[in-house]
N, CA, C and O of each residue as an XYZ file, in Angstrom:
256
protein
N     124.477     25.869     68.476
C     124.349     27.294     68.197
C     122.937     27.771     68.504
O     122.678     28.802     69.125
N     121.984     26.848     67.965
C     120.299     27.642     68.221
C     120.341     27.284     69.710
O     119.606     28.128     70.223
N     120.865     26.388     70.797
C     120.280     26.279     71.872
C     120.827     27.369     72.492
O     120.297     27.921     73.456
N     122.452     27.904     71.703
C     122.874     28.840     72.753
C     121.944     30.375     72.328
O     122.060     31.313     73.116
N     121.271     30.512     71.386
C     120.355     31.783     71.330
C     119.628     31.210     71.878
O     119.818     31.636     73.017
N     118.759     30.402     71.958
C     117.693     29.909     73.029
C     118.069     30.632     74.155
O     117.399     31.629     74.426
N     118.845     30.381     74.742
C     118.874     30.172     76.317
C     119.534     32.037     76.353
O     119.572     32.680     77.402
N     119.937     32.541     75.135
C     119.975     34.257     75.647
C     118.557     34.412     75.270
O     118.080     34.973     76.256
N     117.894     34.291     74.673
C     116.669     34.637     74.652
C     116.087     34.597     75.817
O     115.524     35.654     76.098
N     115.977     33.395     76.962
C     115.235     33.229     77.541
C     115.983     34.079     78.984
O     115.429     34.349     80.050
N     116.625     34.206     78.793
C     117.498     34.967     79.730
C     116.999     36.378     79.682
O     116.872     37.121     80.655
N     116.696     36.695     78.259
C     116.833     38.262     78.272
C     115.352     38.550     78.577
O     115.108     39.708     78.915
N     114.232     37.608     78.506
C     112.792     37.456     79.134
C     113.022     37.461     80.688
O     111.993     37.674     81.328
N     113.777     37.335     81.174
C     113.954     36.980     82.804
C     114.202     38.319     83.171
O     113.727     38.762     84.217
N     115.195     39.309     82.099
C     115.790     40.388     82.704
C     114.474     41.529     83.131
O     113.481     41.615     82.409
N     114.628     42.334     84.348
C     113.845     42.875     84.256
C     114.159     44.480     84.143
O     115.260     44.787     84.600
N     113.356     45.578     83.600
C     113.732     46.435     82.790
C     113.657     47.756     83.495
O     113.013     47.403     84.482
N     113.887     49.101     83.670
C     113.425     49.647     84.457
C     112.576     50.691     83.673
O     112.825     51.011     82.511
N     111.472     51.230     84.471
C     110.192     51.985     84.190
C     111.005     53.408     83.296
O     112.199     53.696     83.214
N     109.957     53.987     82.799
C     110.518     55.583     82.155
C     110.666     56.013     83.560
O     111.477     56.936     83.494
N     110.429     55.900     84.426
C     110.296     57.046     85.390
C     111.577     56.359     86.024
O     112.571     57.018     85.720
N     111.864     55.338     86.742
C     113.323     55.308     87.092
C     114.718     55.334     86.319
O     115.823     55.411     86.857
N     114.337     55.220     84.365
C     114.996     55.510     83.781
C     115.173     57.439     83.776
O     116.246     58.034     83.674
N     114.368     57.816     83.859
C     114.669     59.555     83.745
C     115.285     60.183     85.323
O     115.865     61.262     85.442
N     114.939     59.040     86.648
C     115.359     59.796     87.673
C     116.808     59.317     87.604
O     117.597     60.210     87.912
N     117.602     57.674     87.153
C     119.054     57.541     86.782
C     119.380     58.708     86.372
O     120.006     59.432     87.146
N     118.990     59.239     84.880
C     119.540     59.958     84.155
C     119.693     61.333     84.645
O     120.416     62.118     84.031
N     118.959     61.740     85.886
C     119.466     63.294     86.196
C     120.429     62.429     87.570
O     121.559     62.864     87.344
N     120.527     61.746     88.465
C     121.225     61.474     89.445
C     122.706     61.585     88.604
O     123.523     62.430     88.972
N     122.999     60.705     87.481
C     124.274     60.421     86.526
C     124.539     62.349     86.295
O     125.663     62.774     86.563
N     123.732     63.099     85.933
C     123.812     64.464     85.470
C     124.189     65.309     86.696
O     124.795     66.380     86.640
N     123.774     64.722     87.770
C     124.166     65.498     89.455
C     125.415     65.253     89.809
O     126.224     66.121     90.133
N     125.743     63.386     89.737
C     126.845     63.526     90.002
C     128.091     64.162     89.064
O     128.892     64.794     89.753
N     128.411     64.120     87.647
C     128.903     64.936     87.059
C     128.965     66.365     87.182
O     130.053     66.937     87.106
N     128.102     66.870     87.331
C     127.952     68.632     87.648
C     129.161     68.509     89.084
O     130.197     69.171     89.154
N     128.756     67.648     89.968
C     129.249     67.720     91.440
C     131.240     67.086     90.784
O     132.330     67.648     90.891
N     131.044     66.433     90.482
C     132.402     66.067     90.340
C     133.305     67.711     89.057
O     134.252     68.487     89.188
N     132.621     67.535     88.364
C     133.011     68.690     87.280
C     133.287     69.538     88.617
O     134.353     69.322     89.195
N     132.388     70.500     89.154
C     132.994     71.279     90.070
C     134.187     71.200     91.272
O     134.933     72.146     91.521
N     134.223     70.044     91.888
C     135.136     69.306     92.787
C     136.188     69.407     92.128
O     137.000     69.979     92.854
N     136.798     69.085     90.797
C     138.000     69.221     90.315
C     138.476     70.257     89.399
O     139.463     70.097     88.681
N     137.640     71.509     89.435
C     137.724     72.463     89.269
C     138.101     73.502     90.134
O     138.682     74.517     89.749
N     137.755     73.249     91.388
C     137.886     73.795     92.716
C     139.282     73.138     92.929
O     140.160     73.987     93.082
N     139.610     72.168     92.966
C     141.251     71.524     93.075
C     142.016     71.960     91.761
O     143.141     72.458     91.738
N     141.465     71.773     91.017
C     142.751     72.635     89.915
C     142.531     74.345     90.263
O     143.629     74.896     90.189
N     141.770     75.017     90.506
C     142.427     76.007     90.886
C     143.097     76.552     91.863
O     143.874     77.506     91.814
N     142.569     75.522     93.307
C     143.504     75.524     94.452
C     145.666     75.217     94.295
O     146.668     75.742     94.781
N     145.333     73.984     93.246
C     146.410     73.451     92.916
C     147.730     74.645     91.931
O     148.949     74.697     91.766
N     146.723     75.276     91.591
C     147.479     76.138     90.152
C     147.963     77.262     91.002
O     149.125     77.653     91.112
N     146.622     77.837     91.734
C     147.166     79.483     92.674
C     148.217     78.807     93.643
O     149.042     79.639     94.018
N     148.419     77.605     94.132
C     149.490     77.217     95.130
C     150.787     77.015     94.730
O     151.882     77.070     95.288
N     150.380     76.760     93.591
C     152.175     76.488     93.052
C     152.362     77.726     93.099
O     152.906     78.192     94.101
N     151.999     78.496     92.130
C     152.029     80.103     91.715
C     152.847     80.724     92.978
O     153.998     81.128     93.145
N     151.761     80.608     93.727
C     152.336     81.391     95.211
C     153.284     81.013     95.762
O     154.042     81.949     96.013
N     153.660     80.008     96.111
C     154.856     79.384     96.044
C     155.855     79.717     95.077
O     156.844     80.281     95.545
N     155.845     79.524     93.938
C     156.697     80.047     93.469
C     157.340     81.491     93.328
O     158.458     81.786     92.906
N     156.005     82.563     93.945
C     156.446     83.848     93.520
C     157.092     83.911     94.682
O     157.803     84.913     94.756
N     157.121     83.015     95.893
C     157.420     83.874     97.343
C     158.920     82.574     97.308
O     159.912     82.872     97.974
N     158.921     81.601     96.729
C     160.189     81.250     96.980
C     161.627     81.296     96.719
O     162.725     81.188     97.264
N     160.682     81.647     94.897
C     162.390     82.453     94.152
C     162.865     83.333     94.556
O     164.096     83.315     94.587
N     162.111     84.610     95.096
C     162.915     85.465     95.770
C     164.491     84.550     96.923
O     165.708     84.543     96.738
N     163.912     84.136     97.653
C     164.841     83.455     98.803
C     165.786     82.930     98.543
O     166.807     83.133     99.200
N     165.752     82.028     97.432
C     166.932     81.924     96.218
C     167.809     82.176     96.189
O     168.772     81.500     96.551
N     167.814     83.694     95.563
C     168.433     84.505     94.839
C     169.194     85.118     95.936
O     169.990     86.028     95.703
């Protein structure tokens, strides 16, 4: 048991960490791509919603 914390210990000395400054530029890239995706499937759900719609208003007629 102590050798296996040993050896995460010494492992977690090996890991190396990243700076504030590449930690804060991750954190807006993660915030870019979200904004970009949030909009992307916002732009498809409303493409998706007005298409049915339209479709539907112009096909029931033909229907009937």
């Amino acid at each position: 048991m102590f050798k296996f914390i040993g050896s995460i210990i010494k492992e977690m000395k090996l890991t190396t960490w990243p700076t504030g400054k590449q930690s804060v530029r991750d954190f807006f890239m993660v915030i870019e791509y979200t904004i970009f995706f949030l909009i992307f499937i916002m732009i498809f759900d409303w493409v998706t919603q007005h298409g049915i719609t339209f479709s539907v208003e112009h096909l029931v007629p033909l229907i009937k």
